[in-house]
Structure formats: structure tokens, C-alpha cells
PDB file of N, CA, C and O in Angstrom:
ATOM      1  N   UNK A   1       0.818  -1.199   0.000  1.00  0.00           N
ATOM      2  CA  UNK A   1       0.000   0.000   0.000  1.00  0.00           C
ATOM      3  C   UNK A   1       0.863   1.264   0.000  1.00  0.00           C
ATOM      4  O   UNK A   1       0.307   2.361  -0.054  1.00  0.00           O
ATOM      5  N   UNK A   2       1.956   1.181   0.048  1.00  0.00           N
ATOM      6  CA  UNK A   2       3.055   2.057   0.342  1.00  0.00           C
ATOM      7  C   UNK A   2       3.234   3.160  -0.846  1.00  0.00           C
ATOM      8  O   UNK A   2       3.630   4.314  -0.684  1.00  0.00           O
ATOM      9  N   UNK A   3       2.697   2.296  -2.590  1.00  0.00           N
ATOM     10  CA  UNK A   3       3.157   2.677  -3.495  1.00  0.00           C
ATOM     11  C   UNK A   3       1.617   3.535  -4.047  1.00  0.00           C
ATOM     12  O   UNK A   3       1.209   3.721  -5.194  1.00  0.00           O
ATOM     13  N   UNK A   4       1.109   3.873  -2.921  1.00  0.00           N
ATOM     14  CA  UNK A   4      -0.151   4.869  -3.479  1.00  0.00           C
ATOM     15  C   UNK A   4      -0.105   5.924  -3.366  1.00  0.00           C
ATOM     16  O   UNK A   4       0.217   6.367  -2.264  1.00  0.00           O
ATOM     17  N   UNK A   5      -0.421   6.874  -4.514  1.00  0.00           N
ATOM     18  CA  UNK A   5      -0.835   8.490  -4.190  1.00  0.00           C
ATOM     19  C   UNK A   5      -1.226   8.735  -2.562  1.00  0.00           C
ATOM     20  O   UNK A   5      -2.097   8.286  -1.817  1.00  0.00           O
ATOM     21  N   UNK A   6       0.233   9.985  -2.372  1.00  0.00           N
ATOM     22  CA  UNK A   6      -0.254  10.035  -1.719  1.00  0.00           C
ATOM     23  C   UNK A   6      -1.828  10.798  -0.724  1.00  0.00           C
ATOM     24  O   UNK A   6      -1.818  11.115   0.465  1.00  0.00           O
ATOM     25  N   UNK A   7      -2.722  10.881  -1.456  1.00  0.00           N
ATOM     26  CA  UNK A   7      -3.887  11.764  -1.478  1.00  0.00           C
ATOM     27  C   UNK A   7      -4.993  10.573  -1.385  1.00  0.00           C
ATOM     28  O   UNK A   7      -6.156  10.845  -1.089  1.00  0.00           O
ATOM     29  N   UNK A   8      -4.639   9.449  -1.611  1.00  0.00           N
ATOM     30  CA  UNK A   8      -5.349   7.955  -2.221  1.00  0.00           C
ATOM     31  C   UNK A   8      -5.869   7.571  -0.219  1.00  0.00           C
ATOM     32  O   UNK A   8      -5.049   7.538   0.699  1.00  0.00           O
ATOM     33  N   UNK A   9      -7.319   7.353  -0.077  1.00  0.00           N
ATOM     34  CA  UNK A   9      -7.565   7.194   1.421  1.00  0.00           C
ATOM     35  C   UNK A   9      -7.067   5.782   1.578  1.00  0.00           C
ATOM     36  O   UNK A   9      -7.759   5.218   2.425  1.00  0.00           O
ATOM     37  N   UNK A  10      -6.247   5.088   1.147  1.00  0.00           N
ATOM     38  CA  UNK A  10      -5.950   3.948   1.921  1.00  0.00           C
ATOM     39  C   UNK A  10      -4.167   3.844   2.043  1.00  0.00           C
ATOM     40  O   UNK A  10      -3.404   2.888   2.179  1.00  0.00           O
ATOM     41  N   UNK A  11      -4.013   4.934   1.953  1.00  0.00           N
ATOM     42  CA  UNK A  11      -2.549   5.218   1.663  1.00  0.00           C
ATOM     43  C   UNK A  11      -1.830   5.071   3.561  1.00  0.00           C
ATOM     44  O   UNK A  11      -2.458   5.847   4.282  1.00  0.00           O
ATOM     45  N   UNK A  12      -1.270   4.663   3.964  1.00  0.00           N
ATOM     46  CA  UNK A  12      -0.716   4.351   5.166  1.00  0.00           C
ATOM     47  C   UNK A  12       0.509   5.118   4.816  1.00  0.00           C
ATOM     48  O   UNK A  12       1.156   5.050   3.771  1.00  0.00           O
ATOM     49  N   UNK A  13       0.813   6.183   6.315  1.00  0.00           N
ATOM     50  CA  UNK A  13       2.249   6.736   6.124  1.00  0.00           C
ATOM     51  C   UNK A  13       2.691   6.639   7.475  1.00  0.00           C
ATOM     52  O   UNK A  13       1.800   6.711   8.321  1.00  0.00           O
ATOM     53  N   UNK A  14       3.991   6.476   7.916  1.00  0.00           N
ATOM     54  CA  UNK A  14       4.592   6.398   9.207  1.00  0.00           C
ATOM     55  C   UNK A  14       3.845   6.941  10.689  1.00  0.00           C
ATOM     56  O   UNK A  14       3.790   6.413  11.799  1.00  0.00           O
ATOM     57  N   UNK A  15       3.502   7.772  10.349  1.00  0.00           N
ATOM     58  CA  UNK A  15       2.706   8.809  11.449  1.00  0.00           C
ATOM     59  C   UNK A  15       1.389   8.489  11.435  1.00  0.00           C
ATOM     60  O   UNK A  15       0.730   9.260  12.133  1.00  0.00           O
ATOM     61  N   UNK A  16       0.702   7.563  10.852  1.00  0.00           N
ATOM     62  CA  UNK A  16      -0.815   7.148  10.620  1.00  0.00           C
ATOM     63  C   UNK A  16      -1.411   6.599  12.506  1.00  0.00           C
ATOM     64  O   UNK A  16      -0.983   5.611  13.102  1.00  0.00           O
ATOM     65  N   UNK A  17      -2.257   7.411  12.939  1.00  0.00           N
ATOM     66  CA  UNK A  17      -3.132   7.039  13.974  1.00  0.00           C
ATOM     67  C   UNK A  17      -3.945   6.226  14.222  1.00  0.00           C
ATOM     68  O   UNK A  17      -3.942   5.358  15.095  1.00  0.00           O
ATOM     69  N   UNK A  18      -4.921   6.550  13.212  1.00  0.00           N
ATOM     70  CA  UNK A  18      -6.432   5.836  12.852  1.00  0.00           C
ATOM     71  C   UNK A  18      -6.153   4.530  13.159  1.00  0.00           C
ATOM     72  O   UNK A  18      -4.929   4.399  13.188  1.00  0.00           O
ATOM     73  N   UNK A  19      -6.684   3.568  13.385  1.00  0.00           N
ATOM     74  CA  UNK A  19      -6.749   2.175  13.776  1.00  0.00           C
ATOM     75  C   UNK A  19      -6.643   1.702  12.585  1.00  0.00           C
ATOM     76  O   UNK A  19      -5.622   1.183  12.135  1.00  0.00           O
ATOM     77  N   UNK A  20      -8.300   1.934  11.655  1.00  0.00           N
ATOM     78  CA  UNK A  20      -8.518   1.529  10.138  1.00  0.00           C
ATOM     79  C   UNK A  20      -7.588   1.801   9.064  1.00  0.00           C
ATOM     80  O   UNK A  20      -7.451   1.177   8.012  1.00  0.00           O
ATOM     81  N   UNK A  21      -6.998   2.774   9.460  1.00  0.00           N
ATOM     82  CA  UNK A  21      -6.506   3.452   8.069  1.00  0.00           C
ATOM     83  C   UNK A  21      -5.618   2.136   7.184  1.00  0.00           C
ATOM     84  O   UNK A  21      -4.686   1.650   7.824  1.00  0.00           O
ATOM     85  N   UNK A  22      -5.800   1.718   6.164  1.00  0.00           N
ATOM     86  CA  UNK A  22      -5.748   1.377   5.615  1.00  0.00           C
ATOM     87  C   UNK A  22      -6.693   0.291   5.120  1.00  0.00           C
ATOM     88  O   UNK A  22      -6.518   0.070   3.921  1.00  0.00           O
ATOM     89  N   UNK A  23      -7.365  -0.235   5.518  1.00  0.00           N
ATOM     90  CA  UNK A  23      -8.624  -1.167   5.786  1.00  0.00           C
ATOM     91  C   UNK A  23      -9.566  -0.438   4.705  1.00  0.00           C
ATOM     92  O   UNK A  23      -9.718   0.771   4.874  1.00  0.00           O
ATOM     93  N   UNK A  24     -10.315  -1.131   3.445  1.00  0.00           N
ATOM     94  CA  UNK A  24     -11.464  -0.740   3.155  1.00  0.00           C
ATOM     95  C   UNK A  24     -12.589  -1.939   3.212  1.00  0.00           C
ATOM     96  O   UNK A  24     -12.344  -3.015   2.666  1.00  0.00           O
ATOM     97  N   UNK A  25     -13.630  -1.746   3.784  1.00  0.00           N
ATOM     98  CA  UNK A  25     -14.698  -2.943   4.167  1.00  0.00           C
ATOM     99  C   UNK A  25     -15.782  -2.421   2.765  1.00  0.00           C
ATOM    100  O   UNK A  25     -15.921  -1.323   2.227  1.00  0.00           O
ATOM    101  N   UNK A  26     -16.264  -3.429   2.573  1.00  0.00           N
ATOM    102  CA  UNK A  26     -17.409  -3.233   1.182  1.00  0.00           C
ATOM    103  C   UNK A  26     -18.704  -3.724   1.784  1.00  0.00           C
ATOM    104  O   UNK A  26     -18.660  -4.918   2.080  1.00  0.00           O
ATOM    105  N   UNK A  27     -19.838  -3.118   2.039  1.00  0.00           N
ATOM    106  CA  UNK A  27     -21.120  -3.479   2.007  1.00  0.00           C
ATOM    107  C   UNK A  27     -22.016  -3.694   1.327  1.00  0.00           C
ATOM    108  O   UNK A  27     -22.313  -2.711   0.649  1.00  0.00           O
ATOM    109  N   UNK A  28     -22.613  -4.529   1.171  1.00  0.00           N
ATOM    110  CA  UNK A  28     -23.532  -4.357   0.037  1.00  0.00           C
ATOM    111  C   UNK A  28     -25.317  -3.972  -0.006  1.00  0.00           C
ATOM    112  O   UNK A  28     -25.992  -4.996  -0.113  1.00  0.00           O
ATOM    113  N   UNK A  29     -25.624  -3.483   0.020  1.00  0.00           N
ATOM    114  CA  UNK A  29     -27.154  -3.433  -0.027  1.00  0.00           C
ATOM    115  C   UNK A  29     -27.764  -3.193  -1.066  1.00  0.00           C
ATOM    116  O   UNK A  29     -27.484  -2.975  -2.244  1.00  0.00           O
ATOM    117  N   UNK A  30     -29.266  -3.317  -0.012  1.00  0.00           N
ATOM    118  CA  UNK A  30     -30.383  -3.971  -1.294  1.00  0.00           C
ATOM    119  C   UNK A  30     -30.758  -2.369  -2.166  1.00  0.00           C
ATOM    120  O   UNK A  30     -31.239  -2.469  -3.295  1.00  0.00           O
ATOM    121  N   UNK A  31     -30.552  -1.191  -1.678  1.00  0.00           N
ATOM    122  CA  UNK A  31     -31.020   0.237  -2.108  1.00  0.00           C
ATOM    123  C   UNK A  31     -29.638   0.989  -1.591  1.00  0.00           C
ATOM    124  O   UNK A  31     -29.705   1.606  -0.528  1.00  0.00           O
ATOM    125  N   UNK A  32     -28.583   0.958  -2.203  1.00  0.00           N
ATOM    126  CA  UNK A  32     -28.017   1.969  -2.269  1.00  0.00           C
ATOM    127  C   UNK A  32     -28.252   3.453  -2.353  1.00  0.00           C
ATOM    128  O   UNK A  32     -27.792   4.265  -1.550  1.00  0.00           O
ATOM    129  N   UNK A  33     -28.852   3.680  -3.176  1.00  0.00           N
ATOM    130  CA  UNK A  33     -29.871   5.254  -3.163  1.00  0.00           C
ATOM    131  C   UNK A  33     -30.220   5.624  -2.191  1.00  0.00           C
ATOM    132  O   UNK A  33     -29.775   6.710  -1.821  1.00  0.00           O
ATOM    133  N   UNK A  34     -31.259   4.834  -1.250  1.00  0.00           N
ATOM    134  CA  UNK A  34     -32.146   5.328   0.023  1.00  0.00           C
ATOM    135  C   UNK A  34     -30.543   5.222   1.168  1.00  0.00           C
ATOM    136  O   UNK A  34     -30.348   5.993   2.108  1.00  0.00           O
ATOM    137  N   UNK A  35     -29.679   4.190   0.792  1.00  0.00           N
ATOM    138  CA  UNK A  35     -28.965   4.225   2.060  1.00  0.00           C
ATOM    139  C   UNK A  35     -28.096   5.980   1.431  1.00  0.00           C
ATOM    140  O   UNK A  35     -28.391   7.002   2.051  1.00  0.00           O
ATOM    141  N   UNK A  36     -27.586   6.025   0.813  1.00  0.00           N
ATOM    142  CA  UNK A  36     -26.781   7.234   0.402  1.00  0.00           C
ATOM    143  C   UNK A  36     -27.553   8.809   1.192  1.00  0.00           C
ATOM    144  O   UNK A  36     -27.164   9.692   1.956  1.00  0.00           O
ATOM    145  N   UNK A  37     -29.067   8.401   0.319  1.00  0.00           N
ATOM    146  CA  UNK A  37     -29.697   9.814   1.025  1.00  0.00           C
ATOM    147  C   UNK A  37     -29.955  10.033   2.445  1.00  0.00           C
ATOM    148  O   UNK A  37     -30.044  11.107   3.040  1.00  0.00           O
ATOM    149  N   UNK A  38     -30.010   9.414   2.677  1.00  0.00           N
ATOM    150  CA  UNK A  38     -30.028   8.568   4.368  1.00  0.00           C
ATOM    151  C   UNK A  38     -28.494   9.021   5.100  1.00  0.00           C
ATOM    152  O   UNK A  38     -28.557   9.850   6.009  1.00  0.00           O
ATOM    153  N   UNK A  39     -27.235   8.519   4.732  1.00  0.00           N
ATOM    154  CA  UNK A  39     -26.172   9.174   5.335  1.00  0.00           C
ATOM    155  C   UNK A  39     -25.934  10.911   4.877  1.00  0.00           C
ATOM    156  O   UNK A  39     -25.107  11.646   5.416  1.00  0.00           O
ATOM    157  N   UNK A  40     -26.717  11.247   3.952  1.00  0.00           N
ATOM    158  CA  UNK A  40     -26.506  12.999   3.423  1.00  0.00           C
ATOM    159  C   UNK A  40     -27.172  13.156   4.295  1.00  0.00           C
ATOM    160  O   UNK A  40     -26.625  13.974   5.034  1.00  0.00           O
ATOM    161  N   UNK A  41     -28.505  12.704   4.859  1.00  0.00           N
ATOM    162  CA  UNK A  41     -29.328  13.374   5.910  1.00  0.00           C
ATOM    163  C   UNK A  41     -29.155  13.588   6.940  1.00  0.00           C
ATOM    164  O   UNK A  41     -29.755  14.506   7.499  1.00  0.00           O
ATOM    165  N   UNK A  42     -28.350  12.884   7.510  1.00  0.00           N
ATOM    166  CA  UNK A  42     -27.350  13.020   8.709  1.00  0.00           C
ATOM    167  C   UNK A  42     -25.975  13.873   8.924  1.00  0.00           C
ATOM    168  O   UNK A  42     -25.636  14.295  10.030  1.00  0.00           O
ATOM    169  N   UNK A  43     -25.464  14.011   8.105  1.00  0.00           N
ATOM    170  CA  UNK A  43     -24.569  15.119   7.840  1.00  0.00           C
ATOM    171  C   UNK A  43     -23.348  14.564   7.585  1.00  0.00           C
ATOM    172  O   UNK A  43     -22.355  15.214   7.260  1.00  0.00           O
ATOM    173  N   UNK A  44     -23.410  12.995   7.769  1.00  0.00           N
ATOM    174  CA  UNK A  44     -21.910  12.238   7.482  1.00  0.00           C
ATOM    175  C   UNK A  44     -21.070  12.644   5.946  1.00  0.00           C
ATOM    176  O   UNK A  44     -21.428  12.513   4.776  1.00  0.00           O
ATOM    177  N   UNK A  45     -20.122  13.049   6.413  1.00  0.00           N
ATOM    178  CA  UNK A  45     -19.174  13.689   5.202  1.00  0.00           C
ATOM    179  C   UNK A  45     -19.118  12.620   3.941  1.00  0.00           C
ATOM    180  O   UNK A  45     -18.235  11.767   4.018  1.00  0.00           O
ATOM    181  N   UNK A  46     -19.849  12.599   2.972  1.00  0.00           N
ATOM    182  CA  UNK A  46     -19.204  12.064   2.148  1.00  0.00           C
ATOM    183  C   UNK A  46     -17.422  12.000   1.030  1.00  0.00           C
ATOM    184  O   UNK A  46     -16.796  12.986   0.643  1.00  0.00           O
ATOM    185  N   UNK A  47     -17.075  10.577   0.803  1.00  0.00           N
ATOM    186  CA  UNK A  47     -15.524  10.741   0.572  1.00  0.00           C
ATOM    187  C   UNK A  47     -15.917  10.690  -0.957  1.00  0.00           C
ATOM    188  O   UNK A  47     -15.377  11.583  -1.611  1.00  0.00           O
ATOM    189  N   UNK A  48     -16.684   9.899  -1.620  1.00  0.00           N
ATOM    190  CA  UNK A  48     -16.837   9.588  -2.831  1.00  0.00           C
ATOM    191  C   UNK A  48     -18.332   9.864  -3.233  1.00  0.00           C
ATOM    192  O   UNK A  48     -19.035   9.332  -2.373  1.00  0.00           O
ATOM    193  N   UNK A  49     -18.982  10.381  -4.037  1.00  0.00           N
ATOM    194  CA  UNK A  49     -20.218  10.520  -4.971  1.00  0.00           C
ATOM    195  C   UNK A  49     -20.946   9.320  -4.405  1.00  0.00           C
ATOM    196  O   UNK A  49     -20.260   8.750  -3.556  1.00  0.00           O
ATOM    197  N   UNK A  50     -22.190   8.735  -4.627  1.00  0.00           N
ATOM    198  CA  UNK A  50     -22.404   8.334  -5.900  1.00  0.00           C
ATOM    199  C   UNK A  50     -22.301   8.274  -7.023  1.00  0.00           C
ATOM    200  O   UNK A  50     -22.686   9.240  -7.682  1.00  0.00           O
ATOM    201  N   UNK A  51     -21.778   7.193  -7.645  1.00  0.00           N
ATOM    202  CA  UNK A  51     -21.373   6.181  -8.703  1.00  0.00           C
ATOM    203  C   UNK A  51     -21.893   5.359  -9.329  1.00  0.00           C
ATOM    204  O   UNK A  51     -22.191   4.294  -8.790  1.00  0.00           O
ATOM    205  N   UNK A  52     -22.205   5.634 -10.864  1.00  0.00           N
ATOM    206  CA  UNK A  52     -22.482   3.957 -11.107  1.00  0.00           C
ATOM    207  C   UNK A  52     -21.010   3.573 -11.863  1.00  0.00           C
ATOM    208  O   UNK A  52     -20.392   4.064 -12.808  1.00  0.00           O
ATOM    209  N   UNK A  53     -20.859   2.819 -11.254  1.00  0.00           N
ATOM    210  CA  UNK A  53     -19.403   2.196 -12.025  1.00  0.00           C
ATOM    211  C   UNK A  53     -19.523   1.337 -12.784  1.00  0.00           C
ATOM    212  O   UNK A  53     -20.462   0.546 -12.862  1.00  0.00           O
ATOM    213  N   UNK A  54     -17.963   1.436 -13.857  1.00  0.00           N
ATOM    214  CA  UNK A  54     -18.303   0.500 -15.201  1.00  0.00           C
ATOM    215  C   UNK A  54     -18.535  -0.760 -14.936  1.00  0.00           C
ATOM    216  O   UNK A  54     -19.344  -1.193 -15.757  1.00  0.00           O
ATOM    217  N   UNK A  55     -18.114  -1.788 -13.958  1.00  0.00           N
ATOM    218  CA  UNK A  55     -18.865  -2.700 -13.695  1.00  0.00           C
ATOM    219  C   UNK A  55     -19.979  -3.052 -13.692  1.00  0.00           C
ATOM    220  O   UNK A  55     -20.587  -4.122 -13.674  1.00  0.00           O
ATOM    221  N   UNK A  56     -20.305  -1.516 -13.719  1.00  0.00           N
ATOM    222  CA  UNK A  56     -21.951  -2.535 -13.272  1.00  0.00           C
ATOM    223  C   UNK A  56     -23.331  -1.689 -11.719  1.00  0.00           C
ATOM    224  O   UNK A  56     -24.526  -1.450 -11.542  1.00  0.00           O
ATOM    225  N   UNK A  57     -21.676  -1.558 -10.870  1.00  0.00           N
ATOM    226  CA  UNK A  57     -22.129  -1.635  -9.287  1.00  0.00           C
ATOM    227  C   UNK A  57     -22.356   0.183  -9.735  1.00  0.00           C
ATOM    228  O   UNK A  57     -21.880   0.931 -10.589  1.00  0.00           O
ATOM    229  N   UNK A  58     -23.584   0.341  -8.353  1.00  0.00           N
ATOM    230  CA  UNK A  58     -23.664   1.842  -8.027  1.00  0.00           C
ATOM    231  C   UNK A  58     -22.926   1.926  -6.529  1.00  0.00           C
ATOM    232  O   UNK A  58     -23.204   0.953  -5.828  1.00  0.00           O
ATOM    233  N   UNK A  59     -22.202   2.725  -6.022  1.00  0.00           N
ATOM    234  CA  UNK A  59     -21.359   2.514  -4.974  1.00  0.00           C
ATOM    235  C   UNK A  59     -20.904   4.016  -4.570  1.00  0.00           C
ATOM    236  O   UNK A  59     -20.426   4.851  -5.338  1.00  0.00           O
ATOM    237  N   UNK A  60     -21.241   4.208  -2.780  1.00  0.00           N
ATOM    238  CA  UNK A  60     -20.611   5.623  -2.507  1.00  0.00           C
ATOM    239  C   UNK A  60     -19.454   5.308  -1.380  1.00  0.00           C
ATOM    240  O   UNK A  60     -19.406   4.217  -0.811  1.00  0.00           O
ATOM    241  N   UNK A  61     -18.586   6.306  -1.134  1.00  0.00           N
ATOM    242  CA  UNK A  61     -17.716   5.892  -0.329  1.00  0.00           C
ATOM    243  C   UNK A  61     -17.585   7.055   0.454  1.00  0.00           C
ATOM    244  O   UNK A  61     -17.732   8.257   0.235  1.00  0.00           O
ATOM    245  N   UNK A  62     -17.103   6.017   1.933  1.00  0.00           N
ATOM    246  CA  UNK A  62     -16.838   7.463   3.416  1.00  0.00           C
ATOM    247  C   UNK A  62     -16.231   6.921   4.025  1.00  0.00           C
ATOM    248  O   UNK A  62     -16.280   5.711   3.803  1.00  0.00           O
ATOM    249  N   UNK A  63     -15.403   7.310   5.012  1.00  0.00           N
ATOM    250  CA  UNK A  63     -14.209   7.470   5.686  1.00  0.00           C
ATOM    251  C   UNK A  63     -15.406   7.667   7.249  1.00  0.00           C
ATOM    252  O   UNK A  63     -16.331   8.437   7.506  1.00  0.00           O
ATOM    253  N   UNK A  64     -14.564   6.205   8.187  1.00  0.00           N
ATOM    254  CA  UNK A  64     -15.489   6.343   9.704  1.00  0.00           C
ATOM    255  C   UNK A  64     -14.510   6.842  10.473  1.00  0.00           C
ATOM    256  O   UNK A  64     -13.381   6.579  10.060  1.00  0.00           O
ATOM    257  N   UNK A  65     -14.590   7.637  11.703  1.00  0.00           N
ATOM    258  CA  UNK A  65     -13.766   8.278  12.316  1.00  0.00           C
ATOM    259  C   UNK A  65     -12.714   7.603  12.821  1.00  0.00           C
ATOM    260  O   UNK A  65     -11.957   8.402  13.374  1.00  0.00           O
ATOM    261  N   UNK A  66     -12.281   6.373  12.887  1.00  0.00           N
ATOM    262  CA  UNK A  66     -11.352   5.816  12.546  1.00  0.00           C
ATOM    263  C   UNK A  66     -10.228   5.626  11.922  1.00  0.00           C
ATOM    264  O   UNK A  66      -9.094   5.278  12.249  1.00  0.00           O
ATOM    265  N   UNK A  67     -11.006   6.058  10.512  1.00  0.00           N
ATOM    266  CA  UNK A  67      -9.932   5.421   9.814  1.00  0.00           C
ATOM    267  C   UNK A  67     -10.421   4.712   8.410  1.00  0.00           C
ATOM    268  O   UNK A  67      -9.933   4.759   7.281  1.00  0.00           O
ATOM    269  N   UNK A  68     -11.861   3.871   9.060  1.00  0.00           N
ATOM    270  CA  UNK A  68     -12.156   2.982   7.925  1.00  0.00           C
ATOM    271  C   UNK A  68     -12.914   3.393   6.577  1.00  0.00           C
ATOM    272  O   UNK A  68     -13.901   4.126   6.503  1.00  0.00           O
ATOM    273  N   UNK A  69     -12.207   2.734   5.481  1.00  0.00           N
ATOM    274  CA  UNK A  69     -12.820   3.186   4.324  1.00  0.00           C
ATOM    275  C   UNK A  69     -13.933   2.509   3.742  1.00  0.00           C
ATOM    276  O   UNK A  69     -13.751   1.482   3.089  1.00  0.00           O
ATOM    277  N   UNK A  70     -15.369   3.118   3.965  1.00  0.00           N
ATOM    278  CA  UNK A  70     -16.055   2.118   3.680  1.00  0.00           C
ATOM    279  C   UNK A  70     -16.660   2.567   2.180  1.00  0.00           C
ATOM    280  O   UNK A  70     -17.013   3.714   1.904  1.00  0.00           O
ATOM    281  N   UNK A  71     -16.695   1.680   1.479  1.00  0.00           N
ATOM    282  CA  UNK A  71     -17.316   1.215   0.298  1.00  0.00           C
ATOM    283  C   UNK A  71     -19.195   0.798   0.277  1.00  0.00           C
ATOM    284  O   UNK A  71     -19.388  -0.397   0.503  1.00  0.00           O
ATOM    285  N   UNK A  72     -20.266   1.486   0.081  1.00  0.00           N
ATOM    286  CA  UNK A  72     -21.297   1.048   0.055  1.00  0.00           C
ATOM    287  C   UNK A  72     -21.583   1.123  -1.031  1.00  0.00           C
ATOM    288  O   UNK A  72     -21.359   2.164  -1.649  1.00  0.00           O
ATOM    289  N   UNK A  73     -22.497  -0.550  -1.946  1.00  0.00           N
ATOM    290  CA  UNK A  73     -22.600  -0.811  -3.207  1.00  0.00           C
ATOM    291  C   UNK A  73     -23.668  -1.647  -3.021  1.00  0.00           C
ATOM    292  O   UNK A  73     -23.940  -2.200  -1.956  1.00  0.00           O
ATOM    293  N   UNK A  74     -24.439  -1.770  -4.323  1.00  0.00           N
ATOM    294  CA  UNK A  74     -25.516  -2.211  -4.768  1.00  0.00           C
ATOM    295  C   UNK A  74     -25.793  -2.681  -6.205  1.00  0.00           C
ATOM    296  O   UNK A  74     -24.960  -2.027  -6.834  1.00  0.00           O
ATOM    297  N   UNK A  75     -26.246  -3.181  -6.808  1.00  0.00           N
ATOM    298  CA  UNK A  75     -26.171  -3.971  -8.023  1.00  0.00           C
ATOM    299  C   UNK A  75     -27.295  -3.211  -8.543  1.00  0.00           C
ATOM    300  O   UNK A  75     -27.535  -3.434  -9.729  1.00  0.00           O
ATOM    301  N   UNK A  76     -27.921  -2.511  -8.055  1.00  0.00           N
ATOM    302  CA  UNK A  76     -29.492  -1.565  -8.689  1.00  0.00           C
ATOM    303  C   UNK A  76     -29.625  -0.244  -8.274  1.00  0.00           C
ATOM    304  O   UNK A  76     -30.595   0.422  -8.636  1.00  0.00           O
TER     305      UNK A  76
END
């Protein structure tokens, strides 16, 4: 992980605190959409959009006060 931008959230550098930091966990659910508008409604910072990615997946991403990078995705 060493050899990532360093701007890239899973990038680990000597001085790193966070527990997670480097860790990304992937969830998957059944409504990505409702979960997305659902964390905007709360005020949780989003790290990444919503996405539909070329795969396929629609997927947003956020950073937990930790550290952890989480990935939330959905196939619809």
C-alpha cells in the first residue's frame, strides 16, 4: 500500500493514527440510493459521490472516524 498516491484514502504513512486506516470494508445493499440519502441526511461527510461504475455496481464511499474506508454498493 506504500506505493499509493499520496492523497489515495488507503494510503498508510509512518505517522498514521487511525486504527482503520488502511482497511477498506465493502457493504452491500439492497437500495443503495435510500442508504446514500439517508447518510446525506445526517450530515456524514461524504468521501466519494455516488457512482455507477463500469462494472456494473452503483457505490458511494466514506471514511469512519477511525480510519475505515467504507465502500457502500448495490447492483441496482
Amino acid at each position: 500500500m506504500r506505493n499509493l498516491p499520496d492523497r489515495h484514502p488507503l494510503k498508510v504513512t509512518g505517522n498514521s493514527q487511525k486504527i482503520g486506516l488502511g482497511v477498506e470494508i465493502v457493504l452491500e445493499v439492497e437500495d443503495v440510493n435510500d442508504v446514500y440519502n439517508k447518510v446525506v441526511a445526517k450530515g456524514y461527510p461524504i468521501h466519494t459521490e455516488l457512482t455507477k461504475r463500469p462494472w456494473g455496481m452503483n457505490d458511494f464511499r466514506i471514511m469512519d472516524p477511525d480510519g475505515y474506508y467504507l465502500r457502500i454498493t448495490s447492483s441496482n
